[in-house]
KOLFI-98697 format. One line per 2 residues: for each residue x negated, z negated, y of C-alpha. Coordinates in steps of 0.05 Angstrom, whole numbers, plus 5000, padded with zeros to 4 digits. Example, Ala and Ser with C-alpha at 12.3 -4.5 7.8 and 13.67 -1.06 7.14 Angstrom:
2
4754:4844:4910; 4727:4857:4979
end
This chain:
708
5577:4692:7132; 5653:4678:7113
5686:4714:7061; 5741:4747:7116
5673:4780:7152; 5649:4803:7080
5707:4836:7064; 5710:4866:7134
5650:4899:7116; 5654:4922:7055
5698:4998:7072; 5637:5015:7124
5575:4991:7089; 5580:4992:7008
5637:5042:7007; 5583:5099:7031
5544:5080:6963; 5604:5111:6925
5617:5174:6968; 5683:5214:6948
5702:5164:6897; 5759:5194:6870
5708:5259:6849; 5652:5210:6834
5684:5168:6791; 5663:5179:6717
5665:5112:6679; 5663:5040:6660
5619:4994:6648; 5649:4960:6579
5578:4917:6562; 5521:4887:6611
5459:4840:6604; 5413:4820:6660
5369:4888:6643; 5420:4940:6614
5495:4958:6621; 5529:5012:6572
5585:5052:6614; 5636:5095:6574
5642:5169:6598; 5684:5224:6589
5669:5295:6589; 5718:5317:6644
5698:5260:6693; 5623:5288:6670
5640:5356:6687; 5674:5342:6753
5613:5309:6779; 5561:5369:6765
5542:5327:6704; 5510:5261:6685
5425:5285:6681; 5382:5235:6635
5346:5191:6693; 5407:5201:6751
5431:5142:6788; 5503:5112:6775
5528:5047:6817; 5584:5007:6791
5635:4960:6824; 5685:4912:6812
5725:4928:6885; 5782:4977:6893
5759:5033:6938; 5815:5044:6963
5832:4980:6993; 5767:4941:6990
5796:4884:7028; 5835:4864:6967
5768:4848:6924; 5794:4783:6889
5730:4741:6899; 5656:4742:6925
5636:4752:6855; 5657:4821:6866
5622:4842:6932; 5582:4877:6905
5549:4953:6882; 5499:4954:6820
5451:5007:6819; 5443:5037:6753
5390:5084:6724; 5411:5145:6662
5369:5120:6602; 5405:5164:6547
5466:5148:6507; 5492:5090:6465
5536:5085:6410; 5614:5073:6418
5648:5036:6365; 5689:5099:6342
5631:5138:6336; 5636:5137:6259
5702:5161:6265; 5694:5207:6315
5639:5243:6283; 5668:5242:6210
5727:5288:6244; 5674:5334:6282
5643:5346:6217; 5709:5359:6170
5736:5400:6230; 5678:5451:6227
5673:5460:6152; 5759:5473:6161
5739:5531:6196; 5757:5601:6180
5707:5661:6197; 5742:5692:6247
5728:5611:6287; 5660:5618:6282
5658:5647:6359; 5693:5593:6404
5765:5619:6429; 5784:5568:6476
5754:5500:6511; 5794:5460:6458
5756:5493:6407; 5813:5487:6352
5828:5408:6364; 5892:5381:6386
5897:5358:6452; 5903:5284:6426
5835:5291:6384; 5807:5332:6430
5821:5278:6481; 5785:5221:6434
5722:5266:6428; 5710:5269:6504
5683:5207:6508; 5610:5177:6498
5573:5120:6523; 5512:5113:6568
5453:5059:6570; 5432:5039:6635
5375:5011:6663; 5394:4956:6728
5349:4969:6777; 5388:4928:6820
5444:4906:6867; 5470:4923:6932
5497:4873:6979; 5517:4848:7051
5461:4798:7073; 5484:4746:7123
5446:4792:7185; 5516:4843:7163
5463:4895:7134; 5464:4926:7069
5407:4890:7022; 5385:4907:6948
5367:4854:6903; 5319:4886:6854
5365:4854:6796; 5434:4830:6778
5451:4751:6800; 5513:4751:6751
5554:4786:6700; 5617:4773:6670
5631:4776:6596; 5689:4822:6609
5669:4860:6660; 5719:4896:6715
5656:4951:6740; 5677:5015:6750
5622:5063:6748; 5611:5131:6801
5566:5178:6805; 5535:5178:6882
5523:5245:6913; 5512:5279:6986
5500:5229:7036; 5517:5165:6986
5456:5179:6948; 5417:5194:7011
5424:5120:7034; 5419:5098:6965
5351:5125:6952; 5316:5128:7030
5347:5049:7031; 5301:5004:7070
5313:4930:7070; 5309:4899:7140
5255:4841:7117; 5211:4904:7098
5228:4939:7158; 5208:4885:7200
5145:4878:7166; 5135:4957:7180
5146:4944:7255; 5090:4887:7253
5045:4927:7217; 5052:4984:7257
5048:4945:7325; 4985:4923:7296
4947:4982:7284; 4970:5008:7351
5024:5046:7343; 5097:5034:7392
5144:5027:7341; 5145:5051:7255
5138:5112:7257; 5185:5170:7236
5204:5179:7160; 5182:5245:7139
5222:5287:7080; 5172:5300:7020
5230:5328:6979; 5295:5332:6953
5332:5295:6894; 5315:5327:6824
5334:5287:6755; 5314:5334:6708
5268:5408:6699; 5342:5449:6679
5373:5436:6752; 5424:5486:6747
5480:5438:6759; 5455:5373:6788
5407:5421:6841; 5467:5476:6845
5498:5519:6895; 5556:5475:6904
5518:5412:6903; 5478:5394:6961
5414:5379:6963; 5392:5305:6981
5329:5286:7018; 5276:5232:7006
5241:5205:7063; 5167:5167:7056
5141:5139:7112; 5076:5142:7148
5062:5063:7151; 5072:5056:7079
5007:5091:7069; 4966:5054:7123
4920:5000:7091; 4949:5009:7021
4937:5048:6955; 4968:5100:6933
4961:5141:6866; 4972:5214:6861
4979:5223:6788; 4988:5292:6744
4955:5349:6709; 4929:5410:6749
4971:5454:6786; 5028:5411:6782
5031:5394:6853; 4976:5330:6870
4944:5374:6926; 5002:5390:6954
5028:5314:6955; 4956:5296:6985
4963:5359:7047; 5041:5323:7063
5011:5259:7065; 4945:5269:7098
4994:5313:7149; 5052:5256:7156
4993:5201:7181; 4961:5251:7225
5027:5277:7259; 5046:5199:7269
4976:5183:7295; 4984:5244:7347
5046:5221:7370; 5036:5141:7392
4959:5172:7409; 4934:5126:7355
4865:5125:7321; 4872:5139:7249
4817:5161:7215; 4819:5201:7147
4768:5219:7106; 4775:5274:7041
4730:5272:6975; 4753:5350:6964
4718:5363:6898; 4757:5427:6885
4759:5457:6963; 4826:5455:6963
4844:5413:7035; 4772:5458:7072
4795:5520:7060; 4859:5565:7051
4888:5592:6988; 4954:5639:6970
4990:5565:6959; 4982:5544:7033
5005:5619:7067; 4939:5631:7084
4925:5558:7123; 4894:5491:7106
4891:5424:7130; 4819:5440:7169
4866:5497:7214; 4927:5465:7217
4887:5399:7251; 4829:5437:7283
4823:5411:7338; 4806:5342:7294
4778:5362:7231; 4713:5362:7211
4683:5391:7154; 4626:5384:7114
4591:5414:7056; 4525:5415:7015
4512:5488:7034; 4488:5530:7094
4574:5553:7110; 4592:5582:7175
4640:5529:7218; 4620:5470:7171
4583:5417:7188; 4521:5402:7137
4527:5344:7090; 4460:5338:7066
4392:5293:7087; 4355:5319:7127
4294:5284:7087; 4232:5283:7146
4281:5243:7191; 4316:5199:7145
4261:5179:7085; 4289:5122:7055
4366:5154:7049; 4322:5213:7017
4276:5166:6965; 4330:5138:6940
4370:5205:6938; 4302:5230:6888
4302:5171:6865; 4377:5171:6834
4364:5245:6813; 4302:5243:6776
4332:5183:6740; 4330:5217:6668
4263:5260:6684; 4223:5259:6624
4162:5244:6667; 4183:5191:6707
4154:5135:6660; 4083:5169:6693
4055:5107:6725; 4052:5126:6793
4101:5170:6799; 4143:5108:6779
4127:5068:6820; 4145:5116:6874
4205:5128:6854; 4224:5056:6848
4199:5045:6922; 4236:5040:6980
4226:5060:7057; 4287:5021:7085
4242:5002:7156; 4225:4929:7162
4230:4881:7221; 4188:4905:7272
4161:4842:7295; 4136:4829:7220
4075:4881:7243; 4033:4881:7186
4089:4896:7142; 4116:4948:7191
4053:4988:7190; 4041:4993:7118
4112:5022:7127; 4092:5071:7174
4036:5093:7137; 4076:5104:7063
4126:5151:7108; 4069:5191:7134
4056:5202:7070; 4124:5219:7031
4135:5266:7093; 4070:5303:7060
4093:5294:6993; 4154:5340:7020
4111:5385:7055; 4066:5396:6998
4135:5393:6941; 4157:5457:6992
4211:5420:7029; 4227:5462:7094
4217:5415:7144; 4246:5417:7214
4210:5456:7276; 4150:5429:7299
4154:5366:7257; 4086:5331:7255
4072:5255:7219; 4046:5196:7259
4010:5141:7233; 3969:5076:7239
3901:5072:7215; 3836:5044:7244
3763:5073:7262; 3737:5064:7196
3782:5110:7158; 3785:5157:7215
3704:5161:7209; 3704:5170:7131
3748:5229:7131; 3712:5260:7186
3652:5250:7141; 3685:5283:7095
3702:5346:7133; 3774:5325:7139
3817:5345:7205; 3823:5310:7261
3892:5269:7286; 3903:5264:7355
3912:5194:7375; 3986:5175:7395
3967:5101:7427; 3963:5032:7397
3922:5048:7341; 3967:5108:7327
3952:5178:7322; 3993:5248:7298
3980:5311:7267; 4011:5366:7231
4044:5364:7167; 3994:5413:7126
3932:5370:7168; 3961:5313:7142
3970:5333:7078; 3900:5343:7071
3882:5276:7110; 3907:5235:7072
3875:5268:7004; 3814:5263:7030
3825:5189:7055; 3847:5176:6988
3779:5196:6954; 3744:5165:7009
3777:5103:6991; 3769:5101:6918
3684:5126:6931; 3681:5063:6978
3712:5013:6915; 3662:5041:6876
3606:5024:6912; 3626:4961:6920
3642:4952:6849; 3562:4968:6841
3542:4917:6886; 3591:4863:6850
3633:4856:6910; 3709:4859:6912
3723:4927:6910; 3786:4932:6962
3764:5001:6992; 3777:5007:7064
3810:4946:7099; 3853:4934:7158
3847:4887:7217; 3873:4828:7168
3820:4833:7114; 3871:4860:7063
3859:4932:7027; 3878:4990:7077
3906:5029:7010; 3954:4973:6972
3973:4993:6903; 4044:5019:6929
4005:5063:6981; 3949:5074:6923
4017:5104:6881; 4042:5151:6937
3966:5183:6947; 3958:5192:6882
4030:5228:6876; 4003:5266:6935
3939:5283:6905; 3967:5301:6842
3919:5255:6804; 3921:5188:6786
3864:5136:6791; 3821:5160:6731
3819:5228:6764; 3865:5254:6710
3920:5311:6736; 3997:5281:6730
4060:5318:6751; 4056:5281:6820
4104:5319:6872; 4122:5372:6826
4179:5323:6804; 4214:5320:6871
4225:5401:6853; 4286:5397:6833
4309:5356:6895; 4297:5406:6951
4369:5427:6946; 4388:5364:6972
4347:5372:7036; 4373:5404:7104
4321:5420:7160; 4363:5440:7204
4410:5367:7209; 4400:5320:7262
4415:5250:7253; 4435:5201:7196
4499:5247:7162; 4541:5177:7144
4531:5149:7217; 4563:5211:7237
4610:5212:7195; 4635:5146:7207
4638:5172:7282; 4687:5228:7275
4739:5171:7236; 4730:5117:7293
4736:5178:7335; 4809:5193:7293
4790:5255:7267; 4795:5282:7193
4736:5289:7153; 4740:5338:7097
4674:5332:7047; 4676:5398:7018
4641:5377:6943; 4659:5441:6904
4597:5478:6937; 4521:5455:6930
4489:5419:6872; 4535:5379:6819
4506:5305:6833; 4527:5308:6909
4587:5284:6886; 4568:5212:6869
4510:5192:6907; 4534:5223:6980
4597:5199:6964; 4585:5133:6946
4532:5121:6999; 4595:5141:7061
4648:5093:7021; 4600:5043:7029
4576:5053:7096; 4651:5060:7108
4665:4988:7068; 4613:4954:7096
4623:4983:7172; 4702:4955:7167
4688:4893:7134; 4635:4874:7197
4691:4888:7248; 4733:4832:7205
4678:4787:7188; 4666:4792:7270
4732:4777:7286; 4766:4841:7314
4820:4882:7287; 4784:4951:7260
4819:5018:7265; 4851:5048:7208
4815:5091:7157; 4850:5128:7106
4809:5155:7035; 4825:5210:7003
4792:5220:6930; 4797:5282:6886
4792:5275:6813; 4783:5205:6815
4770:5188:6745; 4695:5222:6765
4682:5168:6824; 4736:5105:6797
4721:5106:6722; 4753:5044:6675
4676:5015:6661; 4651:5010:6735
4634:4950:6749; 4683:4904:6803
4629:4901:6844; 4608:4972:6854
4638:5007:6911; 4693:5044:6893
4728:4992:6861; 4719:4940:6918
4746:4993:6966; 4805:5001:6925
4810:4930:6912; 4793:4890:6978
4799:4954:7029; 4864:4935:7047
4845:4872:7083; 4797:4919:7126
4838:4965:7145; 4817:5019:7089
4873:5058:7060; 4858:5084:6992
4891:5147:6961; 4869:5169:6893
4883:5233:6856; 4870:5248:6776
4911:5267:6715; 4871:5218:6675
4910:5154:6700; 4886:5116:6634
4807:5133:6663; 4820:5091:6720
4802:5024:6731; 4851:4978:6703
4849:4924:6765; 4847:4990:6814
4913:5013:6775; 4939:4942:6788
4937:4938:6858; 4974:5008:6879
5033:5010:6922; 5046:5083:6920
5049:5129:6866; 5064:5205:6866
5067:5229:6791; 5081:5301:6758
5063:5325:6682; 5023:5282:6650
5015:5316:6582; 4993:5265:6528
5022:5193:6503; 4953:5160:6519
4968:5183:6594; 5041:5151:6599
5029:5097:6559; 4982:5070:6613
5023:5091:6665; 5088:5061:6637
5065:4987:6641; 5073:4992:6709
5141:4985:6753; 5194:5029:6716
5160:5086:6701; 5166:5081:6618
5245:5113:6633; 5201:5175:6652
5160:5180:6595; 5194:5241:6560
5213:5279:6626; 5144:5267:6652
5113:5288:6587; 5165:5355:6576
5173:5378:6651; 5115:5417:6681
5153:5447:6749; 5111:5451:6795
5120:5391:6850; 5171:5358:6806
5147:5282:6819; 5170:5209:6808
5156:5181:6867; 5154:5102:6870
5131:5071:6951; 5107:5008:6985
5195:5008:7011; 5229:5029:6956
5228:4982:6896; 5252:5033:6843
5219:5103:6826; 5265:5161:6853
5254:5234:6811; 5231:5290:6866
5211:5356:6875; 5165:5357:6933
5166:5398:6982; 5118:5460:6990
5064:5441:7044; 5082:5487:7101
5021:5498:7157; 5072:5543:7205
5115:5483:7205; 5061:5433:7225
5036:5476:7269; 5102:5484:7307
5103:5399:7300; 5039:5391:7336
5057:5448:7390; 5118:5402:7405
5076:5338:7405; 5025:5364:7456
5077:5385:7498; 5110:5316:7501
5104:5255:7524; 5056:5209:7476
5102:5169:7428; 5154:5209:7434
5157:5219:7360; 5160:5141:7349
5226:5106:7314; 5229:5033:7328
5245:4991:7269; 5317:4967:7301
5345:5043:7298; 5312:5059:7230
5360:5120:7204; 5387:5124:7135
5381:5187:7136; 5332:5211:7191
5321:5280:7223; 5271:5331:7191
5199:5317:7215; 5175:5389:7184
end
């Protein structure tokens, strides 16, 4: 691009990044580095401009704004992009100070209330003491690209010793494009990855907030200043992470309902699958509170939300086992609960717990019978432990002539016979089958024992013992006795677990789950109801299912649908010292390639995995209230110039918001999550063509229209 085209440009592209720049004007840049540049200020120009907040943006440039054209050299073409650190000393500061001092212990008692805005100075002196100096961080520099579009350079490519840069204060519509500014290599890339996960075009920005530098806003935020959007948008989230950072009831929920909201209206609109999926800990996304005017997620998005929870809750869906119908989900459910029971080092009870019923290849049919026969009896270990089971349920089983003949001997019921060397009975029947089968058994290896023969009991078709010593451990947990006859805890320990247990559910819960997301719904698992433990083992067991289900659509070559992840108090599921292996962290780690969007919510950012920390592209912070806290999050992006304000400011919704398109963290106060709005949104989507909502890349606004 020639220098005549670049000067051509400059009065309609980089003069909107100084807005009114006779007002905005309020210094000079008089020292720069490739990091930092120190600008002189003056009170008045401060004053003119609403003030100068700790953490604003400033740009500075060496062209004449009033007749850009006459820029002397390309050097010049140029805006820098400056970030409020604090102040820096001026050379006459010394001076300047000594005189404040001697001029305040001149006074006379009658000056101790201020009488004018000179304050007693001269206008000369008073003149001198106006000014100050600034330290400012570069974030960056704004120039034409040889496409004609504005570009920022996330750093400075030269600075000269004696620098020319005049420094302004953007406001109104020149910090609107300075902070919602999308380069067009990353908008291209948001029109590719949008294509691909089925959407027409990017779609539409959304506004989260509005502009805020500091907690005090009664200037910068003031009745004569207007307020300035900031736009996220929906693609940013999809097959990323993004951390939601901040103590309680500064605003994380809120950020999660706009977000979970912003990828659900986009879905609706291009009629995109986009499924989303919410670890609610505390209830807050199920149900409706005072902060949400009486609405939640689950109504605004009823017609495609599904929720879940541990209890028996009217227009929820149940979350828990249903143990009869799915036993190896519910042995290793016991299983992890009963890990610290004092009596699980009881021998057989053990070895029970340490079993498993995943089903084995049905052709392997010695294997798959023994199988059948250990879930006949856990289903009476439940039955006899008091587990409810579900109407009319009844345990089948294989077993041959010979065992069916001893416990008839025995005075033992009667199965009915269900084909192929199968038969069925009722749970309580059963129950007391398999008891007396047991005692059977261990009478038969005792006579042989007395007449020196192997002593394997009862034996199937193959020749091997009927009762192996896995079987031998679930009878005897059954029976309540091990094999010396002495009494042992036996099902008493699964006690504890019948909370866990639904009769009523139908089907595998995670299967279903996984349904509603491929189906594009939201899932909301309501964890703040029901026994503490759900928390980690349901939860873990759907991320996997989820992890694995994803990663076998890309091992298989297809393209899977998008899933987004939403995780409450994090630092509970996504701790520092879980293992890279374990789910959570892969999911957070490798989801992205499948698909899996990961958003993670805590006010413990130091308690999260380091690696999972590493590799997120969004972050949403409020108050974080301790150095430990900032300390971790400051080694990451530019964060550390938020330290204090982050640590001192605990408005509600007051954020520092860094994205996947904007390479520098803009200060924000979120806006309130409004369910009348959304409502209103999805009326108007229904009632429109499909898409219709959908921005393609080419006409991406600088300052878009209001989505809600």
């Amino acid at each position: 691009m020639s220098d005549d085209f670049a000067k051509a440009l400059l009065p309609t592209k980089l003069m909107d990044l100084l807005g009114d720049f006779d007002t905005n004007h309020v210094g000079y840049v008089y020292g720069i580095d490739f990091q930092c540049a120190k600008v002189l200020t003056n009170d008045h120009w401060k004053a003119r401009v609403a003030g100068i907040p700790h953490n604003s943006f400033l740009v500075a440039t060496a062209f004449n704004p009033t007749n850009p054209a006459s820029t002397p050299n390309t050097f010049d073409q140029e805006v820098v992009l400056l970030r409020v650190q604090g102040p820096t000393t001026l050379p006459s500061d010394t001076e300047l100070l000594k005189t404040r001092v001697e001029h305040n212990q001149r006074r006379k008692a009658e000056e101790r209330f201020l009488a004018s805005d000179t304050d007693g100075y001269d206008g000369m002196t008073q003149g001198e003491l106006q000014y100050g100096g600034l330290e400012c961080r570069i974030l960056g520099t704004f120039f034409i690209d040889p496409g004609g579009e504005i570009r920022l350079g996330s750093d400075v490519e030269n600075y000269f010793a004696c620098t020319r840069l005049r420094v302004y204060k953007p406001r109104g519509e020149a910090l609107d494009k300075i902070v919602n500014h999308i380069n067009a290599d990353r908008k291209a890339t948001m029109v590719a990855d949008a294509k691909a996960a089925g959407f027409k075009g990017v779609p539409s920005p959304i506004k989260i907030g509005s502009v805020r530098y500091t907690s005090t806003s009664r200037l910068h935020r003031g009745p004569g200043e207007p307020q300035v959007p900031v736009y996220i948008s929906p693609s940013d989230f999809l097959a990323r992470r993004t951390a939601v950072l901040g103590m309680t009831r500064t605003g994380k929920s809120n950020t999660v309902k706009t977000t979970v909201s912003a990828v659900g209206l986009a879905a609706r609109r291009d009629g995109v699958k986009v499924g989303q999926i919410i670890f609610d800990i505390n209830g807050e996304y199920s149900n409706a509170n005072h902060q949400d005017d009486g609405s939640s997620i689950a109504e605004v998005f009823e017609a495609d939300c599904v929720r879940y929870r541990a209890v028996d809750t009217p227009n929820f869906e149940d979350l828990r086992t249903n143990f009869y119908q799915q036993p190896a989900e519910a042995l290793n459910l016991i299983s992890k609960l009963l890990a610290n029971d004092p009596f699980r080092n009881q021998t057989d009870l053990q070895q029970f717990l340490d079993s498993s019923l995943e089903e084995p290849d049905s052709n392997d049919m010695s294997n798959h019978k023994r199988w059948q026969q250990r879930v006949a009896v856990f289903q009476c270990i439940l039955s006899e432990a008091g587990f409810p089971a579900p109407a009319g349920q009844k345990v089948t089983f294989p077993v041959n002539a010979t065992v069916l003949t001893a416990v008839a001997a025995a005075g033992g019921p009667q199965p009915t016979p269900a084909g192929k060397g199968m038969c069925t009975m009722p749970l309580k029947d059963a129950a007391q089958w398999f008891v007396l089968a047991r005692g059977a058994n261990y009478a038969l290896r005792e006579q042989q024992k007395q007449a020196q023969q192997v002593p394997k009991g009862f034996t199937s078709s193959s020749g091997n013992p009927w009762v192996d010593p896995m079987m031998e451990s679930y009878l005897n947990v059954l029976a309540r006795h091990n094999v010396t006859d002495m009494p042992i805890r036996g099902y008493r320990a699964l006690l504890p677990c019948a909370a866990y247990h639904s009769a009523k559910r139908q089907g595998d819960v995670v299967r279903e789950v996984l349904g509603h997301l491929k189906a594009g719904k939201i899932v909301i698992l309501d964890l703040s109801a029901g026994p503490v433990e759900v928390r980690t083992v349901l939860s873990r067991r759907i991320a996997q299912q989820i992890f694995d289900d994803q990663f076998r659509e890309v091992n298989d070559g297809k393209t899977p649908q998008n899933i987004v992840i939403y995780v409450e108090e994090a630092h509970n599921l996504i701790g520092k010292k879980e293992e890279l292996t374990s789910t959570w962290p892969r999911i957070a780690k490798e989801g992205a390639k499948a698909k899996i969007a990961f958003v993670y919510a805590t006010q413990e950012p130091s308690s999260i995995h380091p690696n999972i920390l590493a590799n997120t592209e969004n972050w949403f912070v409020t108050h974080l209230n301790n150095d430990d806290e900032l300390k971790a999050l400051g080694k990451f992006y530019d964060f550390g110039d938020f330290s204090a304000s982050l640590k001192s400011a605990q408005d509600v919704g007051f954020a520092r918001i860094k994205t996947l398109s904007s390479p520098f963290v803009v200060p924000t106060q979120i806006s309130r999550f409004t369910p009348a709005d959304l409502k209103a949104e999805l009326v108007k989507i229904a009632a429109g063509p499909a898409g219709s909502g959908s921005s393609p890349a080419a006409a991406w606004p600088s300052a878009p229209g209001k989505m809600f």
